[in-house]
DRENTIVEX-154212 format. One record per atom (N, C-alpha, C, O): residue number from 1; residue in three letters; atom name; x, y, z. Coordinates in steps of 0.05 Angstrom, whole numbers, plus 32768, in hexadecimal, padded with zeros to 4 digits. Example, Ala and Ser with C-alpha at 12.3 -4.5 7.8 and 13.67 -1.06 7.14 Angstrom:
DRENTIVEX-154212
resi resn name c1 c2 c3
1 ALA N 8108 7F8E 809C
1 ALA CA 80F6 7FA6 809C
1 ALA C 8108 7FBE 809C
1 ALA O 811D 7FBE 80A9
2 SER N 8101 7FD3 808E
2 SER CA 8111 7FEB 808F
2 SER C 8102 8001 809D
2 SER O 810C 8017 80A1
This chain:
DRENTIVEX-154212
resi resn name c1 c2 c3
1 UNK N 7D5E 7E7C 814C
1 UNK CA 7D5C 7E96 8159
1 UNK C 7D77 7E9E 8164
1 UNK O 7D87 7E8D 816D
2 UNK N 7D7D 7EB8 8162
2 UNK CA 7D9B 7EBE 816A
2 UNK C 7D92 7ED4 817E
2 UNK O 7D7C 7EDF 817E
3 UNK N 7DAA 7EDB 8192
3 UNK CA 7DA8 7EEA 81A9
3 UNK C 7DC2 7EFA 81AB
3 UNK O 7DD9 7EF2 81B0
4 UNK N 7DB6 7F11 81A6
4 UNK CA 7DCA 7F24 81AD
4 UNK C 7DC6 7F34 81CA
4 UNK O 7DB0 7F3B 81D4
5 UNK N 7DEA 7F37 81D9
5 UNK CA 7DED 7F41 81F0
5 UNK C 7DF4 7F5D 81E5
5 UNK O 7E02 7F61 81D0
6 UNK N 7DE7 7F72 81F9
6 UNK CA 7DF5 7F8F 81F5
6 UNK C 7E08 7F8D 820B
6 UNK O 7E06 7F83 8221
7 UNK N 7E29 7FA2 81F8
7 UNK CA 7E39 7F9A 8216
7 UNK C 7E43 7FBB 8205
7 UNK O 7E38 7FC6 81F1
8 UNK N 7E5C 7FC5 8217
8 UNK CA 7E68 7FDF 8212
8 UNK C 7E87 7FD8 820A
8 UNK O 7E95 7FC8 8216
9 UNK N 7E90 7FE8 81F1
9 UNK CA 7EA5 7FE4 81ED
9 UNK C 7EB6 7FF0 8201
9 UNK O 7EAE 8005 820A
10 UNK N 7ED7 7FE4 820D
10 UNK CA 7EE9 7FE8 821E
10 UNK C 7F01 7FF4 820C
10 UNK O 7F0E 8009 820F
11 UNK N 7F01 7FE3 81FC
11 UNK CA 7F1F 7FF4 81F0
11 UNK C 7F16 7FE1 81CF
11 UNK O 7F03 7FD2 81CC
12 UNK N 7F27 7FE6 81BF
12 UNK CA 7F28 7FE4 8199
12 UNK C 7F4A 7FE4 819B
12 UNK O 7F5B 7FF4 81A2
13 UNK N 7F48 7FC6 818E
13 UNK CA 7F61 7FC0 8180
13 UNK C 7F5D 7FB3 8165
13 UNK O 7F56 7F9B 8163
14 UNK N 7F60 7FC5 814B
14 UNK CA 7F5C 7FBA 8134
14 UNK C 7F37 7FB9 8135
14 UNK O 7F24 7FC8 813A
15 UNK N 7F3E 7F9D 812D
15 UNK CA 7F1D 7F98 812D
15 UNK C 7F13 7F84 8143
15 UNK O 7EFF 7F76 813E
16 UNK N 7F1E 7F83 815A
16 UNK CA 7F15 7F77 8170
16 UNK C 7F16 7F92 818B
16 UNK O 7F25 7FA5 8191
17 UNK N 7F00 7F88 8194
17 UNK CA 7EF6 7F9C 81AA
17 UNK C 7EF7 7F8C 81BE
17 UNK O 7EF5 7F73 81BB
18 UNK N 7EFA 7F98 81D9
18 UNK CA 7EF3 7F8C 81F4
18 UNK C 7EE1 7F99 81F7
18 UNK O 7EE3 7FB1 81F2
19 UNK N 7EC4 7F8D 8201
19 UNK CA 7EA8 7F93 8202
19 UNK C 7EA6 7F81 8223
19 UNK O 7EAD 7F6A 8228
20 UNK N 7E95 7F9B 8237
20 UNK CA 7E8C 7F8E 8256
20 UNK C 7E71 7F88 8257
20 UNK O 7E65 7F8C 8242
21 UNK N 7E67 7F81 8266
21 UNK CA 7E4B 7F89 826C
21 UNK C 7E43 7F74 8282
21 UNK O 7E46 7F5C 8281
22 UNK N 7E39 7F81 8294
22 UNK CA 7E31 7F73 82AD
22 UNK C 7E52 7F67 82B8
22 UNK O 7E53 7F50 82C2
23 UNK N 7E65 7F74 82B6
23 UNK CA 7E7B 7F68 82C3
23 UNK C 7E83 7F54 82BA
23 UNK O 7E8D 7F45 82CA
24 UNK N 7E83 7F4D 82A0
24 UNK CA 7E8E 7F3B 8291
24 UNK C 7E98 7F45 8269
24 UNK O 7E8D 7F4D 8255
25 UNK N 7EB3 7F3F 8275
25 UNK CA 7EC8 7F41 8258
25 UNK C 7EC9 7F32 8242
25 UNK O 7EC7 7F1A 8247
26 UNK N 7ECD 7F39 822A
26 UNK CA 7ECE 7F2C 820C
26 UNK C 7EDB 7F3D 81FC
26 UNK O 7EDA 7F56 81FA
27 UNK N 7EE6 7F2C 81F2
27 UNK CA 7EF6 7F2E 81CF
27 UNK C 7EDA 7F31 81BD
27 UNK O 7EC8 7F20 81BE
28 UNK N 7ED8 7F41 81B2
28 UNK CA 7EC6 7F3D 8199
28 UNK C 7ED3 7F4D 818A
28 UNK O 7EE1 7F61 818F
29 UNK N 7ECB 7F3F 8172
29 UNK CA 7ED6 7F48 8155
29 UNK C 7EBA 7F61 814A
29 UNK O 7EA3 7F64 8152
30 UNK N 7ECA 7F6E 8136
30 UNK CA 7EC0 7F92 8135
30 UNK C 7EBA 7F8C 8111
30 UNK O 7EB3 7FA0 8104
31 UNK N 7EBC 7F7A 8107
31 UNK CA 7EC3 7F6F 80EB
31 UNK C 7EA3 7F7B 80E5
31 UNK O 7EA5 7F92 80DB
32 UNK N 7E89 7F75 80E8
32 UNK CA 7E7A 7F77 80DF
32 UNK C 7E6E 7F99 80DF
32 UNK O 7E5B 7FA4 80D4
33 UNK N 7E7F 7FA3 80EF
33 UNK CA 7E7D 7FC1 80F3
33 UNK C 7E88 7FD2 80E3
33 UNK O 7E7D 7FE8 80E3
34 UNK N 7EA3 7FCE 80CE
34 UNK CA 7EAB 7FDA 80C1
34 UNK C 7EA7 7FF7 80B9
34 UNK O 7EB6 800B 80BB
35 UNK N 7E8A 7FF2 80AD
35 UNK CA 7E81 800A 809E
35 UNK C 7E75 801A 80B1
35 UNK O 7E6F 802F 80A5
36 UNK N 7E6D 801D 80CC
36 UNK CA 7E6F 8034 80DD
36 UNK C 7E82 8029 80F5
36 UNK O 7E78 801F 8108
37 UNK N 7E94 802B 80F4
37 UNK CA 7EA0 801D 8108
37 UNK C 7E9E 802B 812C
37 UNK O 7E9E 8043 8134
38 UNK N 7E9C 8016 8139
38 UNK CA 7E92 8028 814E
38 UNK C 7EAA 8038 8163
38 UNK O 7EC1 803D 815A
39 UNK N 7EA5 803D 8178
39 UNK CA 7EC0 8049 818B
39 UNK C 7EB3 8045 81A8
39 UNK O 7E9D 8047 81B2
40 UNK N 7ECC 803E 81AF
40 UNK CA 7ED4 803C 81D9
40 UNK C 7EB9 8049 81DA
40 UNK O 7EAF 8059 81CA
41 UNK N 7EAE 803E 81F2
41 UNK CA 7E9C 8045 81FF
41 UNK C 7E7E 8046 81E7
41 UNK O 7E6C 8053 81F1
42 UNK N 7E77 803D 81D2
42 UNK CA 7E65 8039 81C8
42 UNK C 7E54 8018 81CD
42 UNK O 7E62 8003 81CD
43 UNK N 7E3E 8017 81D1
43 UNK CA 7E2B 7FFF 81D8
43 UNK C 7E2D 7FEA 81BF
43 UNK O 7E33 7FF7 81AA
44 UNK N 7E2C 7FDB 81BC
44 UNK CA 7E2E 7FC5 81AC
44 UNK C 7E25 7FA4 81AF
44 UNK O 7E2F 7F92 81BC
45 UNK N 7E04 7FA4 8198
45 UNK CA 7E08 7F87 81A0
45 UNK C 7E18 7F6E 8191
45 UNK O 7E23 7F6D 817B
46 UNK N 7E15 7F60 81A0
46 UNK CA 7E2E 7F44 819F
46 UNK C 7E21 7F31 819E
46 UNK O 7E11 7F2B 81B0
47 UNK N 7E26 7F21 8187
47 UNK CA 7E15 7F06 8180
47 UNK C 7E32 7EF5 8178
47 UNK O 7E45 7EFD 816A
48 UNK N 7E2C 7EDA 8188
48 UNK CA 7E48 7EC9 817E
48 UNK C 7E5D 7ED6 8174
48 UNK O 7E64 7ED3 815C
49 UNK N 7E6B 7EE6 8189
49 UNK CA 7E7E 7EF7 818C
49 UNK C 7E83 7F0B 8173
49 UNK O 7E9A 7F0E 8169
50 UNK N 7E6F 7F16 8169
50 UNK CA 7E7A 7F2F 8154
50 UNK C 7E5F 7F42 8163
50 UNK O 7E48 7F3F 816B
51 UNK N 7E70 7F53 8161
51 UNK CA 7E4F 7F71 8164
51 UNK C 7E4B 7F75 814D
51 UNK O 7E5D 7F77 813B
52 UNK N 7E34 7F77 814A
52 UNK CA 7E20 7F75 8130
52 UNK C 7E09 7F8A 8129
52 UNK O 7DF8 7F8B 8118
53 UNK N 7E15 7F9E 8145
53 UNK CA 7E07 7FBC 813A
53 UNK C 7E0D 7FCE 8157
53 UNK O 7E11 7FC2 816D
54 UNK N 7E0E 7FEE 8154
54 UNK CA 7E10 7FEF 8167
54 UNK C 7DF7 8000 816C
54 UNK O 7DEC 800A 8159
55 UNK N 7DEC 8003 8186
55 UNK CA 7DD5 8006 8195
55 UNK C 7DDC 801D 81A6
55 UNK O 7DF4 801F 81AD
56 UNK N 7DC9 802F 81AD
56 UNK CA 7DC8 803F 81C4
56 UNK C 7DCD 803B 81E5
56 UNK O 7DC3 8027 81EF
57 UNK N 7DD9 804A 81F3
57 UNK CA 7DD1 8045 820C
57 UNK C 7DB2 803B 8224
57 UNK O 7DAF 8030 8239
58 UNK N 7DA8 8045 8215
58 UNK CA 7D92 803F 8222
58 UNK C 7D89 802C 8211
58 UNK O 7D7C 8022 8223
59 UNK N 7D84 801F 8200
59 UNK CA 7D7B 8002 81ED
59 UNK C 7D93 7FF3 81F9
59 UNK O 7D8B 7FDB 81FA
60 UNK N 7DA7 7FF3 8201
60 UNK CA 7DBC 7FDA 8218
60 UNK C 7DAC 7FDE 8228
60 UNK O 7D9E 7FCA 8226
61 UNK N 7DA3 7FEC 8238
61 UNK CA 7D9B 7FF2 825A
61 UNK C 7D7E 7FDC 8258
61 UNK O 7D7A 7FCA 8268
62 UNK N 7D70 7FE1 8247
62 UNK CA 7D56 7FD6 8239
62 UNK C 7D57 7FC0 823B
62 UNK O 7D46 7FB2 8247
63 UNK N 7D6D 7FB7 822D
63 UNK CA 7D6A 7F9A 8224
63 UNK C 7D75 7F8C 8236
63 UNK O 7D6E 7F75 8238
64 UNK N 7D8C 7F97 824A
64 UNK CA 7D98 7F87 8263
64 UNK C 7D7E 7F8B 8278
64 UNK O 7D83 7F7B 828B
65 UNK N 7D66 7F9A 827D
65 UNK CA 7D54 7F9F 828D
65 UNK C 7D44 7F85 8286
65 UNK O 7D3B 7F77 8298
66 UNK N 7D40 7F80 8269
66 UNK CA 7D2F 7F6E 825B
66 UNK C 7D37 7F51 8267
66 UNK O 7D27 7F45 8275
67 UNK N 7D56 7F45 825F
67 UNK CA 7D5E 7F3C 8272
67 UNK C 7D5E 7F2F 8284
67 UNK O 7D5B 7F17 8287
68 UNK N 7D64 7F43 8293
68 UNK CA 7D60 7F3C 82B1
68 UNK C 7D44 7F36 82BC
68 UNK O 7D42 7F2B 82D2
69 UNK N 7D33 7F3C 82B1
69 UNK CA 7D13 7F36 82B0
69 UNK C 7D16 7F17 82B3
69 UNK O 7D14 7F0A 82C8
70 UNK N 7D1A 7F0F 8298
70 UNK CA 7D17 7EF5 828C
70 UNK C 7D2A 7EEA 82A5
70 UNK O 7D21 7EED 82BC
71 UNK N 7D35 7EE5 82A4
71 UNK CA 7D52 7ED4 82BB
71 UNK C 7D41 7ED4 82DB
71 UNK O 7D42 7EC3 82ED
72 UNK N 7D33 7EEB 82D8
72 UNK CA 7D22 7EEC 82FC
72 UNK C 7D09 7ED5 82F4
72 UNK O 7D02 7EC3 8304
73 UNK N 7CFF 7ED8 82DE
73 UNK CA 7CE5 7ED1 82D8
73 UNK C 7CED 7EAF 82DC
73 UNK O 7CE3 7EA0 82ED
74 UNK N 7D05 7EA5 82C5
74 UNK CA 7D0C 7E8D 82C7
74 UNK C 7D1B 7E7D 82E1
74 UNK O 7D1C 7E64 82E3
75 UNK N 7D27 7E90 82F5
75 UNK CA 7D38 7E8C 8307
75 UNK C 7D54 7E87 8308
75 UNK O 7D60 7E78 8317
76 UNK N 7D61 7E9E 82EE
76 UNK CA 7D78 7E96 82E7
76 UNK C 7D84 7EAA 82FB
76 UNK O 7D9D 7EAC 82FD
């Protein structure tokens, strides 16, 4: 099973993005995006550091809500 984080792109260099989310920064590579490639300020999820599609604002908000569910439920 694989787990993708939604985070927001910060800035695009080449094919690496700085992507935040919840106050935390990453390098991810943009390689699998090519053929729509995305832009600054677009949502993006991130599985073992490549974004692997990009997603809406509210499907991030969703899924970090989802989340944070689970982490309360487990006591993370």
């Amino acid at each position: 099973m694989c787990l993708a984080i939604p985070m927001q792109i910060q800035s695009i260099d080449g094919l690496t993005a700085t992507c935040v989310a919840k106050g935390v920064a990453r390098d991810v590579s943009l390689y699998l995006l090519q053929d729509e490639p995305p832009r600054v300020g677009d949502y993006v999820m991130i599985s073992l550091g490549n974004a692997i599609r990009k997603v809406s604002e509210a499907d991030a908000r969703l899924a970090w809500e989802l989340f944070d569910q689970i982490l309360a439920e487990i006591g993370g």
